[in-house]
N, C-alpha and C positions, 0 to 999 in steps of 0.2 A: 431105288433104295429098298429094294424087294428083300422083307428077309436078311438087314442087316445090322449087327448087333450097332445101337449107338449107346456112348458114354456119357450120362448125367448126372448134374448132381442131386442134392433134395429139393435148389433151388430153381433149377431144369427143370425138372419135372413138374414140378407145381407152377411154373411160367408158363411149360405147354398144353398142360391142363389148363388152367386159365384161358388160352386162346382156342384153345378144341369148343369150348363151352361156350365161346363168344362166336365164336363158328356157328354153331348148330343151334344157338338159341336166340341170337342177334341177326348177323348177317344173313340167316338162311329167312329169316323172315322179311326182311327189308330189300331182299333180292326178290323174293315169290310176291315181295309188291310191288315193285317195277316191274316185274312180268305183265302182272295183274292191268297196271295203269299202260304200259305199252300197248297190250293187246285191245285196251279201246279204242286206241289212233286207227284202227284198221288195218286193212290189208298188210298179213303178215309179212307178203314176198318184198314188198319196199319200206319196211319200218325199220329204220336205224336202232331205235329204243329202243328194239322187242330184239333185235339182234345182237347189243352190247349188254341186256339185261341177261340171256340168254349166257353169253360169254363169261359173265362176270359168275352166273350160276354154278356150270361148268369149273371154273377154276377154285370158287371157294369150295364146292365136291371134291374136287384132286387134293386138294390143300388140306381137307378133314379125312383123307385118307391116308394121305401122306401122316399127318401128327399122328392119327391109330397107331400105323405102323410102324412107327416111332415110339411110341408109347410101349406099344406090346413087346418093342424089338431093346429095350433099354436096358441096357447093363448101370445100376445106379450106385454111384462113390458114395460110400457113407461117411461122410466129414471125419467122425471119431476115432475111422480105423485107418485115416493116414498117416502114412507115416511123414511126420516133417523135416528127416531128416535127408532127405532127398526130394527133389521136385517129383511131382507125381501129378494126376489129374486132381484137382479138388485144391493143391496149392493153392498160397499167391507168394509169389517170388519178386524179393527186390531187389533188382539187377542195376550195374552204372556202366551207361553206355560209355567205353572207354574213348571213344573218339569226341562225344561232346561233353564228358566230363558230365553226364545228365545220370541220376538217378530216377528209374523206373519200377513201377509196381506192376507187376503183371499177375492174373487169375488165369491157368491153367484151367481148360473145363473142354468138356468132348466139342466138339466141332457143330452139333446142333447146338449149343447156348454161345458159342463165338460172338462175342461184339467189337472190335475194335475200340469204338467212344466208351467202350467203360472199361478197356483194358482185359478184357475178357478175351483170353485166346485160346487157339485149338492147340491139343495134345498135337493135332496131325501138321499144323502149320510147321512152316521152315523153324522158327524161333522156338514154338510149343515143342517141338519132336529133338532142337537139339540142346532144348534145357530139362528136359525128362530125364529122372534119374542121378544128375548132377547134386553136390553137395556146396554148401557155402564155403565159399574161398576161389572153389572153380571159374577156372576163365574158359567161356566158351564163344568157338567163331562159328556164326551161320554164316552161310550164303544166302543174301538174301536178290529180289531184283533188281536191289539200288547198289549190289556189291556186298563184301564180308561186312558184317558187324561183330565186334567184340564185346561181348557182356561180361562180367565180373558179379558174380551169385555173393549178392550181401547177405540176405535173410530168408527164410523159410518159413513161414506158416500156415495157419488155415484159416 
């Protein structure tokens, strides 16, 4: 993710700020003490503890560099200046699946705040990329893995 612009919103950003902080001020000390406590078991060549403490170190460093550069690399939706009359990142759209007759609420938002369980999707997914731009009334078909799905754009807002 070297260097590549990602799309957030105010609510983004202040998420992965939140977690960058919990990185660097929680986890990195709770790991440099399981270091700490592994490295008294001894001989470092056959300690399991000192080799998963180790690991885990490692990964939460990749992971606080990765959110930097995320952070630094972020193109941020300001709520106020969307437009709602087309889906756009920063939406939420409420779509009726015409096949189950089901009404859905979907948040458009870039692909680093993607949740599924809270209905948080990417601009870049199959659904987020072909209700971008669309207006209320429009019926749109994605291809998804499970087959076409047919949506019907009831409302628009933020």
């Amino acid at each position: 993710m070297a260097n590549e612009d990602v799309v957030l919103t105010h609510q983004g950003v202040k998420e992965l700020e939140e977690k960058l902080e919990y990185l660097k001020t929680v986890r990195r000390l709770e790991v440099a003490e399981e270091i700490k406590t592994a490295r008294a078991f001894g001989d470092l060549s056959e300690n399991a503890e000192y080799d998963e403490a180790k690991n885990e170190q490692a990964k939460i460093e990749g992971e606080i560099v990765m959110l930097e550069n995320m952070l630094r690399n972020a193109t941020v939706v300001d709520q106020e200046d969307v437009d709602v009359q087309r889906v756009n990142v920063g939406t939420t759209v409420k779509v009726l699946d015409k096949e189950y007759d089901e009404e859905i609420e979907y948040k458009i938002v870039g692909s680093a705040e993607a949740d599924l369980s809270t209905n948080k999707i990417s601009n870049e997914s199959p659904v987020g990329r072909a209700l971008l731009g669309k207006k209320v009334g429009n019926l749109v078909k994605v291809e998804t893995p499970g087959g076409i799905v047919k949506l019907k754009i009831l409302d628009i807002h933020r």
